[in-house]
C-alpha positions in Angstrom: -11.2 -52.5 -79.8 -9.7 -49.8 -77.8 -10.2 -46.3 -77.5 -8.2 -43.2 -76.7 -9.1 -39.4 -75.9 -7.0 -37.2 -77.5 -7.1 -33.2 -76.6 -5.0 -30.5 -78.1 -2.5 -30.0 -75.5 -1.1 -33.5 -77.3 1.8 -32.7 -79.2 0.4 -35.6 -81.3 -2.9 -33.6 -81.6 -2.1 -32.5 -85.6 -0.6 -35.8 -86.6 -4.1 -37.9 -85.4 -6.5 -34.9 -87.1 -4.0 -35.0 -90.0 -4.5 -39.1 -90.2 -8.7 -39.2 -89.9 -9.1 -35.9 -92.4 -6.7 -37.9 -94.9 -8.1 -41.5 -94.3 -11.3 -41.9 -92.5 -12.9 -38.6 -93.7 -11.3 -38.6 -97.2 -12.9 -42.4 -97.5 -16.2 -41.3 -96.3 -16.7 -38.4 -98.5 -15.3 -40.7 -101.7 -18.4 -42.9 -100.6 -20.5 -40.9 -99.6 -20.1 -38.1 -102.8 -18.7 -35.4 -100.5 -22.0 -34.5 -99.0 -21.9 -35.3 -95.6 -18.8 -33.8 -94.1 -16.8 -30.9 -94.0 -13.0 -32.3 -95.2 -11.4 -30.0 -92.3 -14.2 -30.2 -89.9 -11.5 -32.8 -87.7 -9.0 -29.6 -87.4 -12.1 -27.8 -85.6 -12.0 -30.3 -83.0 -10.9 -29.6 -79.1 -10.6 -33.3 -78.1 -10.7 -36.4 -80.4 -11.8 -39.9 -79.3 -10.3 -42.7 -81.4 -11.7 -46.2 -82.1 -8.5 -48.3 -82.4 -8.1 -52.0 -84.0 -4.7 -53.0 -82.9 -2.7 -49.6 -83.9 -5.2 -48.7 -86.9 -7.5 -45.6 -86.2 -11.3 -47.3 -87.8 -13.2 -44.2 -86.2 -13.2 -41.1 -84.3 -15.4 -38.6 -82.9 -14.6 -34.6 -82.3 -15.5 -32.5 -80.0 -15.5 -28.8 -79.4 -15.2 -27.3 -76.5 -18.5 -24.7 -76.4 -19.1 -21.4 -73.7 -21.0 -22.6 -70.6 -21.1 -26.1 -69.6 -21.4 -27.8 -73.3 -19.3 -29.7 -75.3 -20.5 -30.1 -79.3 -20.2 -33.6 -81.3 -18.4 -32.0 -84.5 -18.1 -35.2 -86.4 -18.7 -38.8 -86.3 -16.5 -40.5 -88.8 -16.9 -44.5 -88.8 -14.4 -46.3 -91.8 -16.2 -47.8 -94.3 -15.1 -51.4 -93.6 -16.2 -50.8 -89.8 -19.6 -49.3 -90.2 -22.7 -51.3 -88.2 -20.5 -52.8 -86.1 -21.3 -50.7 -83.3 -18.4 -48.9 -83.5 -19.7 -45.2 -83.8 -22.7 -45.3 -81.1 -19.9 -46.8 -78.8 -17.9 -43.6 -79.7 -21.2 -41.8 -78.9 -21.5 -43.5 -75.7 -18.0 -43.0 -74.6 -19.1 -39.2 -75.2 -22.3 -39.1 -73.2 -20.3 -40.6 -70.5 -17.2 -38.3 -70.5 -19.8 -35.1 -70.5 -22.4 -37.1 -67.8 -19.2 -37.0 -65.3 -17.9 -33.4 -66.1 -21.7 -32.0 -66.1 -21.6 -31.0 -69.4 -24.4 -30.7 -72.1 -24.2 -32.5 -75.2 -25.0 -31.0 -78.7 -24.8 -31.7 -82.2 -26.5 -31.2 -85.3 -27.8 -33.8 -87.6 -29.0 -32.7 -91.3 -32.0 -33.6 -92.1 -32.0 -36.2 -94.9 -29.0 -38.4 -92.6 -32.0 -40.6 -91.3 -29.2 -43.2 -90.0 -27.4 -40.6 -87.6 -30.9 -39.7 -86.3 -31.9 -42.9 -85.4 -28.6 -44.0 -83.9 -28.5 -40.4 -82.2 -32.3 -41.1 -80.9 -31.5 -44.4 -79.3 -28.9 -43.1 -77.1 -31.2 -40.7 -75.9 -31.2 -37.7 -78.3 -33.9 -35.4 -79.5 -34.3 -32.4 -81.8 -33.4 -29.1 -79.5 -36.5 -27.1 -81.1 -34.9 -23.8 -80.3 -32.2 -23.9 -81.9 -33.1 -25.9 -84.8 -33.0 -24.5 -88.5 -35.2 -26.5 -90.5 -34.8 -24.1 -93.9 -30.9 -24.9 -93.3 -31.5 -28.6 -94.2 -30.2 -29.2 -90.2 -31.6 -29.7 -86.6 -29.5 -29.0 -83.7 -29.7 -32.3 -81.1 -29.3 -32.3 -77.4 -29.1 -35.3 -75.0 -32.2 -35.4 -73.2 
């Protein structure tokens, strides 16, 4: 498995978010019923860091760029075939340490009935950020401790 950071100043930028929102994302909201990601949430995205097999994209993870010294997880997209194979908490990782050197916060939000990103997002060190959290919203905002 290898992985590449993509940013937007890649002329290639479009073409990757074009290839996760039409494969990886359009997969995972076919199994997944369409409620657990937004279908252009990838075209939000400041940087992208691909999971590769060989040439084939099997995940990715997007980041957006936020005021101050933070950098938001906006998606975690695993394919379906590649799920709990450590693939996405490896994509996780590659994020802490990319924000760890540049001395950057890490946030995301989780909603609240995805009890498998919370635990994954929990064992690399995560917790609820319990001032920005909106419970009523179905959604807790996470920060790396």
């Amino acid at each position: 498995m290898n992985y590449s950071i993509v940013t937007k100043d890649n002329e290639n930028f479009k073409m990757f978010c074009d290839y996760c929102a039409a494969n990886l994302v359009a997969e995972n909201l076919k199994e997944n019923g369409g409620t657990l990601l937004q279908p252009n949430g990838v075209y939000q995205s400041d940087t992208l860091i691909l999971a590769l097999d060989n040439e084939e994209i099997v995940g990715f993870i997007g980041l957006v760029a936020e005021t101050g010294n933070s950098v938001y997880i906006n998606q975690v997209v695993v394919k379906c075939s590649w799920r709990n194979k450590g693939v996405g908490k490896t994509l996780i990782n590659k994020t802490i340490r990319l924000a760890v050197n540049k001395g950057l916060d890490i946030t995301c939000h989780i909603r609240s009935y995805n009890l498998i990103a919370q635990n994954v997002f929990t064992s690399l060190g995560f917790e609820i950020d319990e001032n920005k959290s909106r419970p009523w919203n179905s959604f807790y905002i996470w920060k790396l401790k």
